[in-house]
C-alpha positions in Angstrom: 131.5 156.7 134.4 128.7 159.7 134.3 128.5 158.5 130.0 127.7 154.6 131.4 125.4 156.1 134.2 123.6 158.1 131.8 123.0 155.4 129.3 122.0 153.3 132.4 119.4 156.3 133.4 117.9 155.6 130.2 116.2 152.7 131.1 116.0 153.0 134.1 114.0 156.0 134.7 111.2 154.8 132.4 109.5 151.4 131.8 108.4 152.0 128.2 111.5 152.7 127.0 112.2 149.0 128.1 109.1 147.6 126.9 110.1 150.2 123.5 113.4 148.3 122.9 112.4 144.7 124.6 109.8 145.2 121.4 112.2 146.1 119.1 114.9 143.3 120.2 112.8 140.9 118.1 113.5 142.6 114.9 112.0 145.2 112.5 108.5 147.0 113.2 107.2 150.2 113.2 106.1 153.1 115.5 102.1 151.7 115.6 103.0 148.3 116.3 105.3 149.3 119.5 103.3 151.0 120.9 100.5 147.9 120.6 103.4 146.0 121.9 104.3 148.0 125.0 101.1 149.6 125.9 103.0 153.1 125.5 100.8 155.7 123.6 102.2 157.0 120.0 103.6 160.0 120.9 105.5 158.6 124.1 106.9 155.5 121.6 107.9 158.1 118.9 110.1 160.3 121.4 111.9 157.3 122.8 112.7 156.3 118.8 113.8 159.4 118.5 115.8 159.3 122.1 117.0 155.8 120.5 118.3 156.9 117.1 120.4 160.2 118.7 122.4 157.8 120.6 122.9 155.8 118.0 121.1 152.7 119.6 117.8 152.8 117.1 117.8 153.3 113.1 114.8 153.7 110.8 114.1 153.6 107.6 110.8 155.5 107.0 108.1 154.1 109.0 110.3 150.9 110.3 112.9 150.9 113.1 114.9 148.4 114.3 117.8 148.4 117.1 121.6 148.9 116.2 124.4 146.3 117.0 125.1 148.8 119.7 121.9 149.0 120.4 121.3 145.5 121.0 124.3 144.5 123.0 122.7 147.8 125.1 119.6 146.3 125.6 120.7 142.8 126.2 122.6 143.8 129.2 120.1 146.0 131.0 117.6 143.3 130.5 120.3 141.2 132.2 120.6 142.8 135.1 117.1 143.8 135.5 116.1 140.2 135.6 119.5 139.5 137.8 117.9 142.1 140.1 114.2 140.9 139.8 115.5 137.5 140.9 116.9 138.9 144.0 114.1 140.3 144.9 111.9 137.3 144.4 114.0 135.2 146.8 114.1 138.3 149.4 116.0 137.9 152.8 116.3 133.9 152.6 119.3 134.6 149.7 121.4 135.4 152.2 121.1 131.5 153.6 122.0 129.7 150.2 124.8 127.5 150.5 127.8 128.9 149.0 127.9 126.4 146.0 124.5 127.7 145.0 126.0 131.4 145.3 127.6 130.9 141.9 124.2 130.4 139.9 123.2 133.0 137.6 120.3 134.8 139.6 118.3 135.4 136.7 117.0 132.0 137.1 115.5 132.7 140.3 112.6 134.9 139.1 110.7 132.2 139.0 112.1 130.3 142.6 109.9 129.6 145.3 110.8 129.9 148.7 109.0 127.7 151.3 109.6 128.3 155.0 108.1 127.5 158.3 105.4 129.5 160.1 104.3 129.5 163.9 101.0 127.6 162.1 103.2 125.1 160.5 107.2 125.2 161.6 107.4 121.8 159.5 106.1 123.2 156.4 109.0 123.2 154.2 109.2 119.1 155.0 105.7 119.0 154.2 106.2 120.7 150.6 109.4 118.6 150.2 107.6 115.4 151.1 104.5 115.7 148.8 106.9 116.3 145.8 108.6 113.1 146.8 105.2 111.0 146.8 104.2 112.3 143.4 108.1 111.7 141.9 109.4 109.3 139.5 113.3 109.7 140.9 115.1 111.4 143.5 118.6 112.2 143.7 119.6 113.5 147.0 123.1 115.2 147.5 123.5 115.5 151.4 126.0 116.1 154.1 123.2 114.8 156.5 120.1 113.3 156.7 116.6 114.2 157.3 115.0 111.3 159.1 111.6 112.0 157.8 112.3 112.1 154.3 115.0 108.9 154.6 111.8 106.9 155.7 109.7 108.4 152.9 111.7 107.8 149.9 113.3 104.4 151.0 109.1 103.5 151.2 108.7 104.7 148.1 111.7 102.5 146.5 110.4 99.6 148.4 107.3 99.7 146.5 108.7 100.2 143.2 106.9 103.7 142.3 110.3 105.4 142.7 113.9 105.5 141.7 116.5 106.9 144.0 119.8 107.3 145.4 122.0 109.3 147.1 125.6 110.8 147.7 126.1 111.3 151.8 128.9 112.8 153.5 130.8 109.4 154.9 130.8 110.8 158.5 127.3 111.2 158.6 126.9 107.5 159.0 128.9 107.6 162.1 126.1 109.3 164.0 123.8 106.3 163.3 125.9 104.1 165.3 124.0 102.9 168.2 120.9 104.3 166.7 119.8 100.8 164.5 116.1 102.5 164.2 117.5 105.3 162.4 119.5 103.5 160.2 117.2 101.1 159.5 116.0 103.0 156.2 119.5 103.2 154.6 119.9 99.3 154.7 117.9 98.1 151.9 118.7 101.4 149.5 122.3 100.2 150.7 121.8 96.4 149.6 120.4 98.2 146.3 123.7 100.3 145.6 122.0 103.1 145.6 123.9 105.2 148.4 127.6 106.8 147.8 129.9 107.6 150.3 132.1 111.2 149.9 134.4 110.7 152.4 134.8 114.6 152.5 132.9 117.8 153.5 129.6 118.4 151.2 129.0 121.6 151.7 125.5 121.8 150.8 122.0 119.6 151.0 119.7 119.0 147.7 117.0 116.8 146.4 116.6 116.7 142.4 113.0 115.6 142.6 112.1 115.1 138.9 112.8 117.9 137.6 112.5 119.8 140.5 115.4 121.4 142.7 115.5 121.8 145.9 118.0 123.3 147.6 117.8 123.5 151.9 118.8 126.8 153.7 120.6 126.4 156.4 122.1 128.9 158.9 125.7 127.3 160.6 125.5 127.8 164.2 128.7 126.2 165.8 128.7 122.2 165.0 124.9 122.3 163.6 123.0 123.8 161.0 119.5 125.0 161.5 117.2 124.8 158.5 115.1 127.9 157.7 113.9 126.8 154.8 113.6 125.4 150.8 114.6 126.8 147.7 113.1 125.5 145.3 113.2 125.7 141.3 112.0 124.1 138.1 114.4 126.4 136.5 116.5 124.3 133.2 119.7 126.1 134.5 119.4 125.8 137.8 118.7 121.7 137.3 121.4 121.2 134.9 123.7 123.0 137.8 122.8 120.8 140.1 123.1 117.8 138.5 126.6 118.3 137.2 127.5 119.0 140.9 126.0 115.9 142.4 127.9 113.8 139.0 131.0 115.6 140.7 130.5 114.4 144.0 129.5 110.7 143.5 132.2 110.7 140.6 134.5 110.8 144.2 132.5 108.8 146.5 132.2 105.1 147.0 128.9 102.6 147.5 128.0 102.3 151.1 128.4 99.0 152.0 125.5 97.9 154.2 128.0 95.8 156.9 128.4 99.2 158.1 125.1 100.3 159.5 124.1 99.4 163.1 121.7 96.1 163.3 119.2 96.2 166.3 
């Protein structure tokens, strides 16, 4: 364990030796052009070389260095967790509200997540984000185990005018709490009539809107039979969109079409 904490020290304790060997990860150069490369002056890239080569992580051949096999798979997973750790700290605090599902993404693709929460100025202002993204999409994809009212009446206006595609997979029991309440189900009856709503007759433990190419993914804190939402996650991320479309295939792969007999009538 000291040997691994040492090689970890490495790196750790100094920034250019990262830049150093993130420079040399993309193949053969020399001392000069590392040290353009990484900002680092000469002398400061030629003792790290040196560093590199006595652990057998760097070899030269005069003038040109290049990293080991050892060296590489070295590198590589440093840089892994450095970005796994930069991409904890980019989401701060609000990671500790990500549904469980989400908890099994590789947090490397959150350097580049945004969170959006509410402020005493604006308590709505995650809706507000959410909502403007909606306007200016082609297709929504909504994977929920409730709805938001607000955003129901958005995107069903949007279908109706033919500016956007969308449907969505809804836990079955959420329909249950429109009964009696015909205005608020009044804006799942014609994406109903259009097929475009599933039924998971199941518990979905999550709420997501695949907006484009967009993710967004609501944090929620369970407080006895309700969830209060603190905020958005939200990603353009490739990984993080592929992720979240193979789990809202899963989940409509296992639900049924709403059929619109079932919603209240006024």
């Amino acid at each position: 364990m000291d040997d691994a904490l040492d090689a970890l020290r490495f790196f750790t304790n100094s920034v250019n030796r990262v830049l150093v060997f993130e420079a040399l990860s993309e193949g053969v150069t020399t001392g000069s052009t590392l040290a353009e490369k990484s900002g680092a002056s000469r002398s400061t890239v030629a003792r790290i070389l040196d560093a590199g080569e006595s652990r057998g992580w760097i070899a030269s051949e005069g003038s040109h260095y290049e990293l080991t096999n050892a060296g590489q798979i070295m590198f590589d997973e440093v840089r892994g967790c450095l970005e796994t750790i930069e991409g904890i700290q980019n989401i701060g605090e609000p990671i500790n509200l990500l549904p469980r599902p989400a908890r099994s993404l590789d947090y490397r693709s959150f350097r580049d997540a945004e969170i959006i929460t509410g402020s005493s100025a604006n308590p709505a202002e995650p809706f507000d984000n959410v909502a403007e993204r909606i306007r200016d999409a082609n297709r929504v994809r909504t994977l929920a185990w409730t709805g938001v009212p607000r955003l129901t009446k958005l995107i069903d206006e949007q279908a109706m005018t033919g500016t956007l595609d969308c449907e969505a997979v809804m836990q079955a029991d959420f329909f249950q709490t429109l009964e009696g309440r015909p205005e608020a189900a009044s804006h799942w009856r014609a994406p109903a009539e259009r097929a475009e709503v599933w039924l998971y007759d199941g518990n979905i433990p999550l709420s997501l809107h695949i907006i484009d190419e967009t993710v967004v993914i609501w944090l929620g804190d369970p407080q006895g039979d309700e969830v209060v939402v603190h905020g958005a996650f939200i990603s353009n991320d490739p990984s993080v969109r592929s992720w979240a479309e193979s789990i809202y295939e899963e989940y409509r792969a296992n639900a049924t079409k709403l059929d619109p007999a079932r919603l209240p009538h006024h």
